[in-house]
DRENLUMVO-930608 format. One record per residue (C-alpha): x, y, z; residue number from 1. Coordinates in steps of 0.001 Angstrom, whole numbers, plus 500000, padded with zeros to 6 digits. Layout:
DRENLUMVO-930608
PT      c1      c2      c3  num
PT       X       Y       Z  NUM
...
***
This chain:
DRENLUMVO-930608
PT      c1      c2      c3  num
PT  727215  937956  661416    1
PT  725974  935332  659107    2
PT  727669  932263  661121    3
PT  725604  933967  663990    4
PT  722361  933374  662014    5
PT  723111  929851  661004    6
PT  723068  929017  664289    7
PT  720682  930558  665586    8
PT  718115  929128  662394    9
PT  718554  925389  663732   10
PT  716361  925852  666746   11
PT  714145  927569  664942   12
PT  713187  924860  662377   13
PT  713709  922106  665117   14
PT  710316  924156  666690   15
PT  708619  924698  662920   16
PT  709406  920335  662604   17
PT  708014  919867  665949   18
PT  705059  921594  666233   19
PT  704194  919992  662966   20
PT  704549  916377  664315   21
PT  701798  917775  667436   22
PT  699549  918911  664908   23
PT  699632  915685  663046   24
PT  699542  913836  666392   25
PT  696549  915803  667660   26
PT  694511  915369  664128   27
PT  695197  911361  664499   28
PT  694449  911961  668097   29
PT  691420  913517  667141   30
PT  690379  911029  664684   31
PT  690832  908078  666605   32
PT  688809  909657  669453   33
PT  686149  910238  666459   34
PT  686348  906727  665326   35
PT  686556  905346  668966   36
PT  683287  907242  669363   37
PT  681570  905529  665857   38
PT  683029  902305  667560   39
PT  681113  902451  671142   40
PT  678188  903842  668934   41
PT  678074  900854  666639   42
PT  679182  898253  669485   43
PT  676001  899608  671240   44
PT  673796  899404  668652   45
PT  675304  895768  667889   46
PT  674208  895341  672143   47
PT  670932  896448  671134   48
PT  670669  894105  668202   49
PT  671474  890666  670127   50
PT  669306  892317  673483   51
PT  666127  891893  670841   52
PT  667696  888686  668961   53
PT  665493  885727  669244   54
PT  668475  884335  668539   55
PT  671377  883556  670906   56
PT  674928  884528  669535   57
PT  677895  883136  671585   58
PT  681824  883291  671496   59
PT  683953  880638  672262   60
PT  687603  880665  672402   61
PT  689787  878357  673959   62
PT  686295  875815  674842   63
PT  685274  878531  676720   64
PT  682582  880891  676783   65
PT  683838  884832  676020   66
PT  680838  885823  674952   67
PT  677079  885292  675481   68
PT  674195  887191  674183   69
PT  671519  887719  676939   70
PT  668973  885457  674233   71
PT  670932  882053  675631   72
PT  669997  883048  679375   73
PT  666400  882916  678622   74
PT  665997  879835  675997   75
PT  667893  877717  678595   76
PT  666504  879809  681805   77
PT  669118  880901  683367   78
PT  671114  883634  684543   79
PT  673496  885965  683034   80
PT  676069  885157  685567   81
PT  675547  881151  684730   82
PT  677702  881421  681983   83
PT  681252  882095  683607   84
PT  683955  882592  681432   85
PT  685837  879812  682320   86
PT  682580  877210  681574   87
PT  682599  874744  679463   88
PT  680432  874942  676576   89
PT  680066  870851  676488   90
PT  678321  870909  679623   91
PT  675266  872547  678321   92
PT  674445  870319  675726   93
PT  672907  866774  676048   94
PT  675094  864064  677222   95
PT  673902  861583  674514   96
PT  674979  864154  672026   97
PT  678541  865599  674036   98
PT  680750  862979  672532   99
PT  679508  864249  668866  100
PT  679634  867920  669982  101
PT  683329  867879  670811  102
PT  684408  865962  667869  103
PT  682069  868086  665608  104
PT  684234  871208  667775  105
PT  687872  869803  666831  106
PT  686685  869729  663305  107
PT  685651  873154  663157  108
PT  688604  874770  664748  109
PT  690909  872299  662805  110
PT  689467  873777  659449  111
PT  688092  870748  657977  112
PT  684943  870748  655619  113
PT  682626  870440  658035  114
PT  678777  871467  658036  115
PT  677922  875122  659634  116
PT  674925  874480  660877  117
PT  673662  871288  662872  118
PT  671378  870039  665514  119
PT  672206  869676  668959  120
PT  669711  869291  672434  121
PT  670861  871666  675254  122
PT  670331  871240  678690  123
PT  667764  874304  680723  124
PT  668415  875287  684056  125
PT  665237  873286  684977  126
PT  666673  869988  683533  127
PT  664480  870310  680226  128
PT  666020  869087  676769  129
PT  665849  872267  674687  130
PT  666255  871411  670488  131
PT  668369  874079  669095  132
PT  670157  874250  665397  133
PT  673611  875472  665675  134
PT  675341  877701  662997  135
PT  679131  878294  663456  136
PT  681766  880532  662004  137
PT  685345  881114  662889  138
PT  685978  884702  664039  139
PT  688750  886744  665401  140
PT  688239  888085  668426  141
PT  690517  890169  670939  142
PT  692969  889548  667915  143
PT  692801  885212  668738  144
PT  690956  883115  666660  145
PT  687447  882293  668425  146
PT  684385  880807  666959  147
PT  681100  882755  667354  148
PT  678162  880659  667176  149
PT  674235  881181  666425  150
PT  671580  879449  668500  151
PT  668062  878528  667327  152
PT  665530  877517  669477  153
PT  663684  875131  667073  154
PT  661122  873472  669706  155
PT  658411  874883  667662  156
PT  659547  873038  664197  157
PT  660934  870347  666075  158
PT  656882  870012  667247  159
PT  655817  870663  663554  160
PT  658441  868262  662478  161
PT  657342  865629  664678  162
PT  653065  866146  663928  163
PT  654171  866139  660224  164
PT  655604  863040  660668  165
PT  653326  861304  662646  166
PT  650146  862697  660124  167
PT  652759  861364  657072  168
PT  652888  857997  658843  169
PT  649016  857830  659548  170
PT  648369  858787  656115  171
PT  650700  856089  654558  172
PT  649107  853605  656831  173
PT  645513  854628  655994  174
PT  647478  854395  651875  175
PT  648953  851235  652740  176
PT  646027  849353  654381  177
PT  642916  851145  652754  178
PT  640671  848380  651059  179
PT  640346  851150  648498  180
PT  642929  851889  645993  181
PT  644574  855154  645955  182
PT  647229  856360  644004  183
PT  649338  859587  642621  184
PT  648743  860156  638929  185
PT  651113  862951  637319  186
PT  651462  863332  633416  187
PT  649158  860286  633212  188
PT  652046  858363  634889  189
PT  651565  856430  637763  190
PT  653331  858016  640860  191
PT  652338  856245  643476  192
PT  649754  853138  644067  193
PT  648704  851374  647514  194
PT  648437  847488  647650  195
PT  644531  847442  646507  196
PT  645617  848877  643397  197
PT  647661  845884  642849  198
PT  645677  843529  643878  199
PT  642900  844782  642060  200
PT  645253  845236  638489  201
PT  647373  841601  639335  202
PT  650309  843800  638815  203
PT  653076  844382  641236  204
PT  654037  848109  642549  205
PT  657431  847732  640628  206
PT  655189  846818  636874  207
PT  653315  849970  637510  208
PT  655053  852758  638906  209
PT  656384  854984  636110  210
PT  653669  853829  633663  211
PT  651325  855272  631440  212
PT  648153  855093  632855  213
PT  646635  854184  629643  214
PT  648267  850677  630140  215
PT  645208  849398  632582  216
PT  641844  850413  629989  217
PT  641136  848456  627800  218
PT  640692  850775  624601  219
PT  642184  854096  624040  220
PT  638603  855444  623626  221
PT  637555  854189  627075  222
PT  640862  855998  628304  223
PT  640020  859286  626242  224
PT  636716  859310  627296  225
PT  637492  859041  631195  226
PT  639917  862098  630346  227
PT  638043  863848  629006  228
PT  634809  863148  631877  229
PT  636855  863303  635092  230
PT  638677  866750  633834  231
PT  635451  868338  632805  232
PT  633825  867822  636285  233
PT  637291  868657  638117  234
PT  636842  872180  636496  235
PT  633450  872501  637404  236
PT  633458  871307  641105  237
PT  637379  870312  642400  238
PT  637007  866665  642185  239
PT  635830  864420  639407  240
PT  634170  860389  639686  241
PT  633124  858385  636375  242
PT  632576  854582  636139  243
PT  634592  852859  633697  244
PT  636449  849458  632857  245
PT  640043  848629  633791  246
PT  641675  845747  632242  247
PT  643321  843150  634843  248
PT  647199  841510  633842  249
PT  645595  838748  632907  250
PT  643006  840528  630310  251
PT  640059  840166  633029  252
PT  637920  843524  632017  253
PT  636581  844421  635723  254
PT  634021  847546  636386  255
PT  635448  850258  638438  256
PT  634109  853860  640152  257
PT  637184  856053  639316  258
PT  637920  859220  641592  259
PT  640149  861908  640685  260
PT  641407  864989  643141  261
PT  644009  867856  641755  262
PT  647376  867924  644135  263
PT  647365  871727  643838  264
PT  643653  872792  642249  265
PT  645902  875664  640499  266
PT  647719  873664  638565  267
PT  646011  870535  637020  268
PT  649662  869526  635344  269
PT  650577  868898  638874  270
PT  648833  865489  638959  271
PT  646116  864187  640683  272
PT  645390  861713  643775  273
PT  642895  858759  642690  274
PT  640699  856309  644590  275
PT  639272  853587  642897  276
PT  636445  851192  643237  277
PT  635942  847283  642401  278
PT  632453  847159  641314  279
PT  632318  844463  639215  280
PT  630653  842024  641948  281
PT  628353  844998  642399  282
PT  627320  845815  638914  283
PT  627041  841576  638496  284
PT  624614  841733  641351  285
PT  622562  844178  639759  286
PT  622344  842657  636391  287
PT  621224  839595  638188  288
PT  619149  841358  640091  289
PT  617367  843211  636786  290
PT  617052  839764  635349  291
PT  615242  838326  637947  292
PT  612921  841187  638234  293
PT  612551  841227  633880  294
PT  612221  836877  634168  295
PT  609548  837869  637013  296
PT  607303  840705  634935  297
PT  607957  838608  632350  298
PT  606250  835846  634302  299
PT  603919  838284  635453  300
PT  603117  839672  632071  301
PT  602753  836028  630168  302
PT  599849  835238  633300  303
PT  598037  838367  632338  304
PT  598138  837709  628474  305
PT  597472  834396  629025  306
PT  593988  835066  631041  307
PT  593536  837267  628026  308
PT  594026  834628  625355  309
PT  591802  832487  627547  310
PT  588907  834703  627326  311
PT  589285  835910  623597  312
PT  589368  831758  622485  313
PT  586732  830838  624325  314
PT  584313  833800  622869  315
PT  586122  832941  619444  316
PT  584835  829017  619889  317
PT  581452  829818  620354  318
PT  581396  831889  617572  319
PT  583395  829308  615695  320
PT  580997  827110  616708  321
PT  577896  828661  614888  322
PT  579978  829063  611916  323
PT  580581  825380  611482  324
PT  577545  824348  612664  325
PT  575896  826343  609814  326
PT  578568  824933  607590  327
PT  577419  821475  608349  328
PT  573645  822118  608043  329
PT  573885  823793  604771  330
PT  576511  820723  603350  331
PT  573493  818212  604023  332
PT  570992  820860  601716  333
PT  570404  818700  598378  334
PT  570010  822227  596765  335
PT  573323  823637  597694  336
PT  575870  822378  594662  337
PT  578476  823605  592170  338
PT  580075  827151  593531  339
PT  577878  827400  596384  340
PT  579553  823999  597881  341
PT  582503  825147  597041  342
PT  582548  828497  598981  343
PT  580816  826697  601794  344
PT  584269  824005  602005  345
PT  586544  827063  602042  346
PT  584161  828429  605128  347
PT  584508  825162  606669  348
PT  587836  824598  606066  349
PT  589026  828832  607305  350
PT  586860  827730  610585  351
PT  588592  823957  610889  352
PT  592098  826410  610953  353
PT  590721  828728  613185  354
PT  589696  825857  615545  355
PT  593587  825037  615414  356
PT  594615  828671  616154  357
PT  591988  828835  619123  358
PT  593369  825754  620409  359
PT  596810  827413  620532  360
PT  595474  830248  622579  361
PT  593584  827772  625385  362
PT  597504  825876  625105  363
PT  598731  829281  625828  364
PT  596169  829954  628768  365
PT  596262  826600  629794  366
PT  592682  826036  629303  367
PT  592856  823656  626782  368
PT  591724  819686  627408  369
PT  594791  817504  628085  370
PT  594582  813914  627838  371
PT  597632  813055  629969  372
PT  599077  809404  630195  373
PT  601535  807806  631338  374
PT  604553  808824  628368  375
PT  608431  807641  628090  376
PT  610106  811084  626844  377
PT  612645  808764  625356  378
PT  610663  806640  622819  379
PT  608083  809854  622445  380
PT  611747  811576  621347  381
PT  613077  808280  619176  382
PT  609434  807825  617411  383
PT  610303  811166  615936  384
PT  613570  811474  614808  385
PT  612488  809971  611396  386
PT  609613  812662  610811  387
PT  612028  815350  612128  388
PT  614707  814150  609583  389
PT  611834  814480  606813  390
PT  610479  817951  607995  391
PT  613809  819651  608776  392
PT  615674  818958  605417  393
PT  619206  817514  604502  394
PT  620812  820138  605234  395
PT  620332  820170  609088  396
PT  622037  816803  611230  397
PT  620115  815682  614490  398
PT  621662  814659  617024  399
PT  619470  812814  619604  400
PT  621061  811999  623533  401
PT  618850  810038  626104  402
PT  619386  809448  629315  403
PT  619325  805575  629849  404
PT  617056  805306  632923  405
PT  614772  808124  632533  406
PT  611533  808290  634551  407
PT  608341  808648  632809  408
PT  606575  811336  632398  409
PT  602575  812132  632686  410
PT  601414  814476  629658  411
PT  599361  815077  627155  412
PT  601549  812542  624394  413
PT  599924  814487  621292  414
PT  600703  818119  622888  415
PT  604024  816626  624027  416
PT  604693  815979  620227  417
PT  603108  818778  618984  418
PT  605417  820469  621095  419
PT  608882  819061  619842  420
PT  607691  819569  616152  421
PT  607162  823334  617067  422
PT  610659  823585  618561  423
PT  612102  821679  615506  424
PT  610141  824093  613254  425
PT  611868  826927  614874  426
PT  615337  825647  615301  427
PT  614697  824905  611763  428
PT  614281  828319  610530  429
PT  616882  829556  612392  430
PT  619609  827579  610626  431
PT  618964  828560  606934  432
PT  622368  827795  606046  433
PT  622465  824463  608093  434
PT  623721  823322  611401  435
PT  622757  820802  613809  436
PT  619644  820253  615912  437
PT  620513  818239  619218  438
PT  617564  816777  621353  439
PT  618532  815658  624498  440
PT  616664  814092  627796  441
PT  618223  814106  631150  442
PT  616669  813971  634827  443
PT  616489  816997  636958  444
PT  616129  818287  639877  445
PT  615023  821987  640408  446
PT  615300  823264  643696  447
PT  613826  825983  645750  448
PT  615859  828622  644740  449
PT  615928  827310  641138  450
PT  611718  827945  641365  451
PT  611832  831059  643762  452
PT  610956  833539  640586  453
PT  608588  830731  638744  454
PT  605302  831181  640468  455
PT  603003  827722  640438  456
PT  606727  826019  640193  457
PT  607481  823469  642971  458
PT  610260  822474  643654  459
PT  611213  818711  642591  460
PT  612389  816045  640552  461
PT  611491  816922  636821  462
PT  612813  814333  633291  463
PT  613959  817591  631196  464
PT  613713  817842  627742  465
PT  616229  819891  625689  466
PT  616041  820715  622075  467
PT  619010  823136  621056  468
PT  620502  824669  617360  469
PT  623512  826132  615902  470
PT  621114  828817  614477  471
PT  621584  833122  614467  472
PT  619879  833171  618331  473
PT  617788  835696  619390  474
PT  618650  839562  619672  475
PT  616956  841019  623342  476
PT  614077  841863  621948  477
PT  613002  838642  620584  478
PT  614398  837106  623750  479
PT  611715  839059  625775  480
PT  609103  838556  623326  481
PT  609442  834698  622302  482
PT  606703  833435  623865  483
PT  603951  835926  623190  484
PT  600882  834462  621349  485
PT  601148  836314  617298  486
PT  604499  837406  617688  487
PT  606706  836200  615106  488
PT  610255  836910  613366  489
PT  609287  835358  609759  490
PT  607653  836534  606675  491
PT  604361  837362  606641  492
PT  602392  834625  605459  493
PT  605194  831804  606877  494
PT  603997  832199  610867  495
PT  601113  832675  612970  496
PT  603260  833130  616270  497
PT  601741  830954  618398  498
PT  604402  827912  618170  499
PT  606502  828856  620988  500
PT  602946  829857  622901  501
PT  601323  826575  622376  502
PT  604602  825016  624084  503
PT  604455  827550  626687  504
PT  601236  826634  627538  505
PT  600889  822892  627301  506
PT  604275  823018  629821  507
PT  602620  825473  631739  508
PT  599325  823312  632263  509
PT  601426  819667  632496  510
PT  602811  821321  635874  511
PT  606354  821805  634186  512
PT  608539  824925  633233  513
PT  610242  825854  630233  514
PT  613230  828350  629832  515
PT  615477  829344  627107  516
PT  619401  830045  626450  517
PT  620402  831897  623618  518
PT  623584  834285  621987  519
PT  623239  836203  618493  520
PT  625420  834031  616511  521
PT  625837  830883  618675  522
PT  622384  829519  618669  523
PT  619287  828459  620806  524
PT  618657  825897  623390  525
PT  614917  825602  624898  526
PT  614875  823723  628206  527
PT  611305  821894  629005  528
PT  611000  820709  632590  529
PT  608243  817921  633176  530
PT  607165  816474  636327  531
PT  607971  812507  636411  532
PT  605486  810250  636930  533
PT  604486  808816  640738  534
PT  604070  805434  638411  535
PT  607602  804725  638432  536
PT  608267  802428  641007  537
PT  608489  798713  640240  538
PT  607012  795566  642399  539
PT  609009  794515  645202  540
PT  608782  790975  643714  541
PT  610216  792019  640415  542
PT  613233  793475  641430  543
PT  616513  792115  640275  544
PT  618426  790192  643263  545
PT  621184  790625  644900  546
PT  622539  787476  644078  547
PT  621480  787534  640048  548
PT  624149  790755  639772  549
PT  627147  790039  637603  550
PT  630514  789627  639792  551
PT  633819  790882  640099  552
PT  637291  790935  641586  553
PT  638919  793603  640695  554
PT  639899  796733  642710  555
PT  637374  799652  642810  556
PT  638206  803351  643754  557
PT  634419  804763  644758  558
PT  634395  808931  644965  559
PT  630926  810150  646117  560
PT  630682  813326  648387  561
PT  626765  811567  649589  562
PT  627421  809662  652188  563
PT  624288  807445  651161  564
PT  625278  807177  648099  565
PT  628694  806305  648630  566
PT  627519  803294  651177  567
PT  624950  801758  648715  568
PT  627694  801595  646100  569
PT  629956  799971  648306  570
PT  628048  797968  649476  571
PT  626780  796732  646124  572
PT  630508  796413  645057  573
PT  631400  793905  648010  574
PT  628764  792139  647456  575
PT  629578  791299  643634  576
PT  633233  790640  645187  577
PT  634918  793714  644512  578
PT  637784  795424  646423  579
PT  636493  798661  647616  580
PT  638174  801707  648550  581
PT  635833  803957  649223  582
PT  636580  808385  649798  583
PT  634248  810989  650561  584
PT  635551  813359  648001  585
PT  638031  813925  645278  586
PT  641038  815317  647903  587
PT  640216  812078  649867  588
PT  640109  809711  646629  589
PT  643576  811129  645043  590
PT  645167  810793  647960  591
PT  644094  807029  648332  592
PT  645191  806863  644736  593
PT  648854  808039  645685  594
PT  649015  805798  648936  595
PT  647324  802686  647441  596
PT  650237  800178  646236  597
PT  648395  797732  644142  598
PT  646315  798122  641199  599
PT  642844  800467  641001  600
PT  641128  798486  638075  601
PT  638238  801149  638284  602
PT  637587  804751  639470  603
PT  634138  805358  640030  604
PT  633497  809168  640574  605
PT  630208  811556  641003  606
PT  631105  814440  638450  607
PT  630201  817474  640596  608
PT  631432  817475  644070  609
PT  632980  820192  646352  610
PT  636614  821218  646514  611
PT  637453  819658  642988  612
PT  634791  818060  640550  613
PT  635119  814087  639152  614
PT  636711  815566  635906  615
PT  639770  816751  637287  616
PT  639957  813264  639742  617
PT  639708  811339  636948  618
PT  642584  812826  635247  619
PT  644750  812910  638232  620
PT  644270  809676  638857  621
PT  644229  808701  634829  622
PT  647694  810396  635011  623
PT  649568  808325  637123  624
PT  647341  805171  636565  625
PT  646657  805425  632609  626
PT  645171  801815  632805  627
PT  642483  802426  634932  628
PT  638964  802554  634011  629
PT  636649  805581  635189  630
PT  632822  805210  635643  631
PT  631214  808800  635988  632
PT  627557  809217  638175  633
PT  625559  811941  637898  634
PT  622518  813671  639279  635
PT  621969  815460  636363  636
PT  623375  815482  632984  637
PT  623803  818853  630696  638
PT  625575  819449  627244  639
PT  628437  820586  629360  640
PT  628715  816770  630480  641
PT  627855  814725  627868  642
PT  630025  816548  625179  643
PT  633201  816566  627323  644
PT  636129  815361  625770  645
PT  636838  812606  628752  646
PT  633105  811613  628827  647
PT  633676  810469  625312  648
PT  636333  808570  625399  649
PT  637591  806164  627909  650
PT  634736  806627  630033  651
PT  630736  806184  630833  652
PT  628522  808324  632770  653
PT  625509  806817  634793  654
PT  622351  809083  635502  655
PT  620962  808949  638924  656
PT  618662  807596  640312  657
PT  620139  803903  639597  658
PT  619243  800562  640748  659
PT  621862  798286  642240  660
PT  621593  796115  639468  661
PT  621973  799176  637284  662
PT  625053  800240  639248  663
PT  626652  797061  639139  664
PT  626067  796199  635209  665
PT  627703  799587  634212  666
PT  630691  798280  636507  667
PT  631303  795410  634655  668
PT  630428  796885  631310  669
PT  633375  799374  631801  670
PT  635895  796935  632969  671
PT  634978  794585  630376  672
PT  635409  797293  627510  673
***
């Protein structure tokens, strides 16, 4: 019985072992079903997701397409059914860029280190170039390897991309070429500066950029104080503009309008763009412009007074009059002695000073009686110097320059005088310490323009008179008050203020003009301007001749930028027997120097000419020819002249207007020295 049950139990556990295995196949059957179901779900909602992509998403396996998302269709327009699976992806994108495209490809699927996303153009249905950015991955798909790739349509940036470029280019032309510096500023370091700003500075772009900005003011207070302006008025209104002074390489101190923007007006550390103005020309034009307009109320203002102290000295000499007259009837009284006479001498002698101080006033108004003759400045200037020396003191030198062939002037001689004292008296004063006094005579010529703001001034040939001291100078408000009748700088008691009006006036009435230079510290220099005399000219019969001038052989070098000028010298020279080479200018003259083989004996040279003055010829020429002489001619002669160095030494200077026998003596003084 029991070997009847064992085998009957076998089947029995072969069914319990079976029917187990079904249940566990149906519950994997079951939850494969369930996942295939979460698959199609999520593979649809993946469909979904690339049907609304903006984005393209493609598979490629094998350089073919497997897989395109309908996105690629419509960036390229096309169909669906364009993109066969056996297509070549490398004949969609832009045959300039294929060759790069496949190598790019082998890359990728070889596994190198290779970028994931780049750039490519792809080629529409329509023929169109379509800019796209390409980000690849390798993928598995089907259980192969594949790579799945992302397209971009980047028209839109690649638009952006190209105006931002174009507006960067424009705006570092407008940087580059602006005749108005601009820079960067961040930190008070210099980021970035255009060409003007160099110019302007003298520094190159490499000397400035990482800088401190401090480097182009002069001061560190100027600097702090342009801080502390152009930040103030950047929080009040966004954009700050103060005038200050930059300092050039070279130490030049130039004016300049500063300009000052915020890169990001939330955040003032981020820097700051600048522009920046020259205005040094500008504010020099207005200065000059100020001065002529204070030189011309001034003017104005000295007429006015003047008709003023016209009117007051004339009333004041009538009643002066009565005084003395009453004076001189009571002197002849036999009656009137002892104390009486006395008081009656002091009366007198108040109204003989007060005759002197009324005379100032008519000097000033130029209403007083002139006795003009016929007067040469230079012996007027010599008869003096001994008086001067007396009046002046020990402690003061004079030095005393004339020109040699001065025309005469027509004045007043005692005024004149008068006039030269008062100047001394003053210059005098002014040097308490000491110092020199220099009187100097010179022609001159003023022209329109010099006389445009003098009115009553013409224009003309003038002998000028110039006494000038080492003294303390004048501060501005003396300067605009010198010449005012009763104002004075000394004591009380030492100066009735009418020394520099008297000269005013008697310069005034001769026809002339007088002007003044002066600089706290350095001293004064007062300029009289009086007309030469018509009386100058010599008889016809008196000249020298031609043939009485002394000769010469030697070689001349003549530089004269007059062309009459230049002829009558040559033509005196050849007629004494010279050798003449004669140049229209100092570039023409040193290059005859250069090319001429023989010797130049003599290098005679007008000291201000265009291009290069007779100075620098001279010592060109003096350089490479040290034995040649140099004769200077002027048409005017200043303290800048007569004190130079070269002047002094191996040299002489003639003052035009010369005569030929004038012009030919100083020749062969020089070469006989």
């Amino acid at each position: 019985m029991k070997e009847h049950e064992n085998v009957a139990g076998e089947p029995a556990g072969e069914v319990r072992r079976l029917r187990g295995r079904v249940a566990e196949l149906e519950a994997a059957l079951a939850d494969q079903e369930r996942a295939a179901e979460g698959a199609c779900e999520r593979e649809e909602t993946y469909r979904q997701l690339l049907d609304v992509c903006p984005d393209a998403v493609v598979v490629i396996q094998d350089e073919r397409f497997r897989f395109v998302s309908p996105a690629l269709p419509t960036l390229l327009g096309s169909s669906s059914d364009a993109f066969a699976q056996d297509q070549s992806p490398f004949e969609l994108v832009c045959p300039d860029h294929r060759q790069w495209a496949r190598e790019y490809y082998d890359a990728l699927i070889a596994g190198k280190d290779v970028p994931r996303t780049i750039q490519l153009d792809l080629i529409a249905a329509d023929g169109r170039l379509v800019p796209t950015e390409l980000s690849a991955a390798r993928i598995r798909y089907h259980g192969r390897p594949a790579e799945m790739i992302l397209v971009r349509d980047i028209s839109e940036r690649r638009k952006a991309e190209n105006a931002l470029r174009q507006s960067q280019a424009a705006l570092a032309s407008i940087f580059r070429a602006a005749p108005t510096g601009i820079g960067v500023v961040r930190d008070r370091v210099f980021h970035q500066v255009n060409d003007r700003v160099c110019e302007m500075l003298g520094y190159t772009r490499e000397e400035l950029l990482g800088q401190d900005a401090r480097m182009v003011y002069p001061s560190e207070h100027a600097y702090a104080k342009v801080g502390r302006e152009k930040y103030r008025q950047i929080a009040e209104r966004g954009t700050g503009t103060v005038e200050t002074l930059w300092q050039r390489k070279d130490g030049t101190i130039i004016d300049v309008l500063l300009s000052s923007t915020p890169l990001d007006p939330s955040d003032l550390l981020a820097g700051v763009t600048f522009t920046v103005l020259d205005i040094t020309q500008q504010r020099r034009a207005e200065a000059e412009r100020d001065l002529a307009e204070q030189e011309l109320r001034q003017a104005q203002k000295m007429e006015a007074v003047g008709r003023l102290a016209g009117g007051v000295a004339h009333d004041f000499r009538n009643q002066l009059t009565v005084v003395k007259g009453y004076c001189d009837l009571l002197r002849q009284e036999s009656s009137v002695d002892g104390e009486l006479r006395d008081a009656i001498e002091e009366i007198a002698a108040a109204a003989e000073r007060a005759t002197r101080t009324t005379e100032h006033l008519l000097a000033f108004s130029r209403k007083q009686v002139l006795r003009p003759e016929i007067v040469d400045l230079n012996e007027v200037v010599a008869s003096l110097h001994t008086p001067l020396a007396r009046l002046i003191g020990e402690d003061i030198r004079i030095s005393v320059v004339t020109s040699p062939h001065l025309a005469p002037v027509e004045v007043d001689r005692a005024q004149l005088e008068q006039a030269i004292v008062n100047l001394a008296v003053n210059a005098r004063d002014a040097m308490p310490s000491g110092g020199l006094l220099r009187i100097e005579t010179a022609p001159a010529v003023l022209t329109a323009s010099d006389v445009r703001q003098v009115p009553d001034l013409m224009p003309g040939p003038y002998a000028l008179l110039a006494v000038s001291d080492t003294g303390s100078g004048m501060d501005e408000d003396t300067r605009r008050r010198a010449f005012d009748p009763f104002f004075t700088t000394k004591d009380i008691g030492k100066g009735t203020g009418l020394g520099l009006s008297m000269v005013y006036g008697f310069v005034k009435q001769s026809g002339g003009h007088v002007d003044f230079a002066t600089e706290l510290g350095r001293g004064t220099t007062f300029r009289l301007y009086l007309p030469r005399s018509g009386a100058t000219a010599a008889p016809a019969d008196e000249e020298t001749r031609t043939e009485d001038l002394p000769l010469g052989t030697e070689t001349v070098l003549v530089a004269e930028d007059e062309d009459a000028v230049l002829a009558l010298a040559v033509r005196v020279l050849r007629q004494c027997g010279y050798t003449v080479l004669p140049a229209g200018g100092a570039p023409e003259a040193a290059a005859l120097a250069e090319q001429f083989e023989g010797q130049i004996d003599l290098l005679v040279t007008d000291v201000i000419m265009p291009e290069q003055d007779g100075k620098e010829l001279a010592r060109r020429v003096l350089t490479d020819r040290p034995d040649t002489r140099v004769l200077f001619i002027s048409g005017y002669i200043g303290t800048d002249i007569a004190t130079d160095d070269l002047l002094e030494q191996e040299t002489e200077l003639l003052t035009k207007p010369f005569s030929p026998a004038e012009f030919a003596e100083a020749v062969r003084r020089v070469l006989d020295h």
